[in-house]
C-alpha positions as CSV (number, residue, x, y, z in Angstrom):
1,X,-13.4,29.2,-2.8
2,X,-9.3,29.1,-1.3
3,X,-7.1,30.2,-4.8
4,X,-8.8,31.9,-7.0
5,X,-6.6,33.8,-9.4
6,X,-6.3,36.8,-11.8
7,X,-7.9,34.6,-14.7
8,X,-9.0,30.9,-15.4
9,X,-7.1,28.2,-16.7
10,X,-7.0,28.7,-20.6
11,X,-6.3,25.1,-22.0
12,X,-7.2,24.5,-25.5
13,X,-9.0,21.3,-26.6
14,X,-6.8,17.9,-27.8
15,X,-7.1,16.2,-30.9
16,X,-5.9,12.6,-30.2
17,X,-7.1,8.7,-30.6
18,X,-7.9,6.2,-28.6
19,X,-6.7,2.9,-28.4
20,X,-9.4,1.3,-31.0
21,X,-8.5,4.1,-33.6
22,X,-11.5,6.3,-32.9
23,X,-10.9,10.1,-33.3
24,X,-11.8,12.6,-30.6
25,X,-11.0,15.9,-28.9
26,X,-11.2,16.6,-25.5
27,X,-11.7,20.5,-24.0
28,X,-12.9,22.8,-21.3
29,X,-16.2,22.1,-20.2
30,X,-19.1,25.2,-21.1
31,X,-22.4,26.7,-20.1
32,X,-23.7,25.6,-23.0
33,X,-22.6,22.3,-22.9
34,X,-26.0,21.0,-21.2
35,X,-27.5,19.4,-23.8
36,X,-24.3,17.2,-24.3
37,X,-24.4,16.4,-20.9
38,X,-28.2,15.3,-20.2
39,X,-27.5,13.0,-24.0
40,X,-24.7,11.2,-21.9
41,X,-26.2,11.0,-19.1
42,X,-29.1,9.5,-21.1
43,X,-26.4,7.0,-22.8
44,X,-25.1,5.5,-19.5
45,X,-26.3,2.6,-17.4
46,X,-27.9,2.5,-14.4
47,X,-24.4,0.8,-13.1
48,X,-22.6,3.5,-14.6
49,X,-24.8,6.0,-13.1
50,X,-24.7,4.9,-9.6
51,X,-21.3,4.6,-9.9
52,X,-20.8,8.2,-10.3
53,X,-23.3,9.4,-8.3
54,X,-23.7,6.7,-5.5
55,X,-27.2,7.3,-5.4
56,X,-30.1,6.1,-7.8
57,X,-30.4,8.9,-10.3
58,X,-32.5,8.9,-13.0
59,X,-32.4,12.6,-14.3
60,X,-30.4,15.6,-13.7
61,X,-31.7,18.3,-12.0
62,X,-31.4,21.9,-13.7
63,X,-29.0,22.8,-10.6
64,X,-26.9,19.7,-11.3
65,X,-26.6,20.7,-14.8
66,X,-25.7,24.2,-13.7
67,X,-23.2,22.5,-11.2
68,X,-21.6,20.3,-13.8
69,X,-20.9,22.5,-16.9
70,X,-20.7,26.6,-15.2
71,X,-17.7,25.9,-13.7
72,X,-14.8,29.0,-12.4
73,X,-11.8,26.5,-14.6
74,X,-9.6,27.1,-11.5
75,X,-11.0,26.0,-8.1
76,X,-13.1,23.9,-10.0
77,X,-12.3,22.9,-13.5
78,X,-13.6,19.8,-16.5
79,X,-12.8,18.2,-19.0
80,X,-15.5,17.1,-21.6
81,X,-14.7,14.8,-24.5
82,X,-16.6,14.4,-27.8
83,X,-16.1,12.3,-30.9
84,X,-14.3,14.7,-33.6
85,X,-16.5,13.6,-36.0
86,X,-19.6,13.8,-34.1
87,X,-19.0,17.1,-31.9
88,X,-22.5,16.6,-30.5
89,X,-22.0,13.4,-28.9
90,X,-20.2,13.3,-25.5
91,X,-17.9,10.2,-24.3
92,X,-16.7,11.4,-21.1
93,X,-16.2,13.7,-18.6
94,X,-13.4,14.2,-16.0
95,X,-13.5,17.3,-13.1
96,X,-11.9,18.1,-10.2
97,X,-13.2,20.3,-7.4
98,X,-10.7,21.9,-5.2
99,X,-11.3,21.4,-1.2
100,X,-11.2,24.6,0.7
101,X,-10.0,22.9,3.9
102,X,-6.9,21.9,1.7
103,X,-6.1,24.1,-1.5
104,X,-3.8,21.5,-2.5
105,X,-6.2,19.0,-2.7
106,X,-9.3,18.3,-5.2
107,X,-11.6,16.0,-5.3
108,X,-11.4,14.2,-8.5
109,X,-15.0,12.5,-10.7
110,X,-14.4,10.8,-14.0
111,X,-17.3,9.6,-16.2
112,X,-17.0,7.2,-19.0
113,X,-19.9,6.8,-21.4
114,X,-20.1,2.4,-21.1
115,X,-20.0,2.1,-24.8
116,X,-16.8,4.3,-24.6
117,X,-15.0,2.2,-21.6
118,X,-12.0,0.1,-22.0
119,X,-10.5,1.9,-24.6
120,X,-7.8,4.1,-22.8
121,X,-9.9,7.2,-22.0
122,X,-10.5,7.5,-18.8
123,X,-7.1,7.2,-18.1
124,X,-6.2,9.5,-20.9
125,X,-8.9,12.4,-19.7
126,X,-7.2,11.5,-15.7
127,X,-3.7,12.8,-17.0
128,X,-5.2,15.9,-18.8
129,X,-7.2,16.4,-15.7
130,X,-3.9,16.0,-13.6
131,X,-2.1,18.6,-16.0
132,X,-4.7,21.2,-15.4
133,X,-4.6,20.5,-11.4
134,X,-1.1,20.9,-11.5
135,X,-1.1,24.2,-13.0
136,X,-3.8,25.7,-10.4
137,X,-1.2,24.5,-7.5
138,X,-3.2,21.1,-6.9
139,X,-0.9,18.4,-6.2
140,X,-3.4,15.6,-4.9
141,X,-6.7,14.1,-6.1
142,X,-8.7,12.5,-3.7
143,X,-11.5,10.4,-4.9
144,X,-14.3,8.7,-3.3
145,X,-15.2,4.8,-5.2
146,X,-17.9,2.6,-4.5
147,X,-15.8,-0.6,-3.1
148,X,-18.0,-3.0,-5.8
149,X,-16.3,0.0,-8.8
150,X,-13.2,-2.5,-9.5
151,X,-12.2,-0.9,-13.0
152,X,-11.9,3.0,-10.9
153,X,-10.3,1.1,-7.7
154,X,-7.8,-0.7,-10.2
155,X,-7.2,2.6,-12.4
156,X,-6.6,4.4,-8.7
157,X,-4.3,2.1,-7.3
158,X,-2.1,1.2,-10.2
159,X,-1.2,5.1,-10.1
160,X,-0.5,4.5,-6.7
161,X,-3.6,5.8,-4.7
162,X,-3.5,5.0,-1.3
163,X,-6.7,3.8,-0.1
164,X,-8.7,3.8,3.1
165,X,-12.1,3.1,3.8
166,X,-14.7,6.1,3.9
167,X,-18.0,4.6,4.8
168,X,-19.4,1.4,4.8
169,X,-19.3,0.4,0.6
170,X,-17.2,3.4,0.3
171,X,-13.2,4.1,-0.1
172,X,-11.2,7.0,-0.3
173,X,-8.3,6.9,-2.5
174,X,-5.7,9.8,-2.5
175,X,-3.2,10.2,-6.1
176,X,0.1,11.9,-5.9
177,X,0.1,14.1,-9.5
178,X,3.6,14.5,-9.7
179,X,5.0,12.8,-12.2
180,X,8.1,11.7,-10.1
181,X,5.5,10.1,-7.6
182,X,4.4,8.1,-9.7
183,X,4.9,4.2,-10.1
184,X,6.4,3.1,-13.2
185,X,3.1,1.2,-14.2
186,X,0.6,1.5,-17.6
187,X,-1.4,4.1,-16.0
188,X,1.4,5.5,-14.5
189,X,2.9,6.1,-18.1
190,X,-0.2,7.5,-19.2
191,X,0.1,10.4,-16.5
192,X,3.6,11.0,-17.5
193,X,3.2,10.7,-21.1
194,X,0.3,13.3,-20.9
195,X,2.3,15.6,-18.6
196,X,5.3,15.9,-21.2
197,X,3.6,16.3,-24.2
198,X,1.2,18.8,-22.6
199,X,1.9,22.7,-23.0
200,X,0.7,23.4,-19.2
201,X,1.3,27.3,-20.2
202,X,-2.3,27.4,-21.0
203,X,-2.5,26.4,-24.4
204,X,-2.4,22.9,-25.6
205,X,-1.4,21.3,-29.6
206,X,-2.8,18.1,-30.9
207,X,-1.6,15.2,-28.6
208,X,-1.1,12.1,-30.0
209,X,-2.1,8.4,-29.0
210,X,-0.1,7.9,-25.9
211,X,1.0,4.1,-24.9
212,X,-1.4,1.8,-23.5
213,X,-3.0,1.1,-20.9
C-alpha cells in the first residue's frame, strides 16, 4: 500500500476513564488479540453488528480475524480498548485503513461494544485514532454509515463531516483531523483535547478524562 515507512507507528497504550468512572486502557491492536475480538463480537447486537458490517454477520471468518487484528500500524493501523481491570474483556475498537487512490485519506470503522455505548468512548477512541492518522500523514477520514446509524451520523457531523449519499441506505461522510478545522462543538473538543494531551512522537503517558461529550 501508498506510504509505507521505515517502521510502524509505536504508540503506547492510555490509561484513562470514561464518563461513568469506569477505568480502561486503550492500545495498538495485536495478532494475538483474536480471542478478544471474536468475545466482542460475541457481546454485540445484531443492530450493532450490521451497523459495522452492513451485512448480516453472524461469525467472523478466520480471514476477517486475520484482517482485523494483523495489521502494518501505518497504512493501516487500530485501536483496541479493554477494561483495566479486566484486560480480557474488549469494549471497542477504532481503525483506519489508508486508500491507495488517496494517501491522505483513510477510511475510518469504530465499534462500540452496546453495553459500553454512551459513555464518551467512541468519541474518545475517534480522537486517538485521529492522533495516530495524523502522524502517518493522513489528514481525512472518510467513513461510510448506514443512513438509519443516527448516534455515528450525529458523532460525524458534529465534528463537521460533510456528508453525501453513497448508495441507496448509505452515506459518505468525510472529517477534516486538523485540529484548526474543527468546529468548536463537544466532539469537536474531544478531538482537540485528545490531540494536545497526546505525545504524537510515538509514545503516549496516561491521558486523563477529557470533557464531555
Amino acid at each position: 500500500m501508498t506510504g509505507q515507512p521505515t517502521r510502524p507507528l509505536r504508540l503506547e497504550q492510555i490509561s484513562t476513564r470514561l464518563r461513568d468512572g469506569t477505568a480502561v486502557r486503550v492500545r495498538p491492536i495485536r495478532p494475538d488479540d483474536k480471542p478478544l475480538i471474536v468475545d466482542g463480537f460475541d457481546r454485540m447486537s445484531e443492530q450493532s453488528r450490521f451497523r459495522r458490517f452492513m451485512a448480516p454477520i453472524a461469525k467472523l471468518t478466520d480471514g476477517q480475524l486475520r484482517y482485523l487484528t494483523e495489521v502494518d500500524a501505518w497504512d493501516h493501523f487500530a485501536w483496541i480498548a479493554v477494561l483495566r481491570e479486566r484486560p480480557d474483556v474488549a469494549v471497542g475498537v477504532a481503525r483506519y485503513v489508508r486508500l491507495p487512490a488517496e494517501p491522505s485519506v483513510a477510511e475510518a470503522a469504530l465499534t462500540v461494544i452496546d453495553d459500553w455505548q454512551g459513555k464518551g468512548l467512541g468519541t474518545l477512541m475517534l480522537g486517538l485514532l485521529a492522533v495516530a492518522a495524523r502522524t502517518a500523514g493522513i489528514d481525512r477520514f472518510r467513513a461510510y454509515v448506514l443512513t438509519e446509524n443516527e448516534p455515528m451520523r450525529e458523532m460525524l457531523e458534529d465534528l463537521g463531516a460533510e456528508a453525501r449519499h453513497d448508495s441507496p441506505g448509505v452515506l459518505r461522510l468525510d472529517v477534516p483531523l486538523s485540529p484548526d478545522l474543527l468546529p468548536d462543538s463537544p466532539a469537536a473538543r474531544v478531538l482537540k483535547f485528545v490531540a494536545a494531551n497526546l505525545d504524537v512522537g510515538m509514545r503516549a503517558a496516561p491521558l486523563e478524562t477529557p470533557p464531555g461529550p
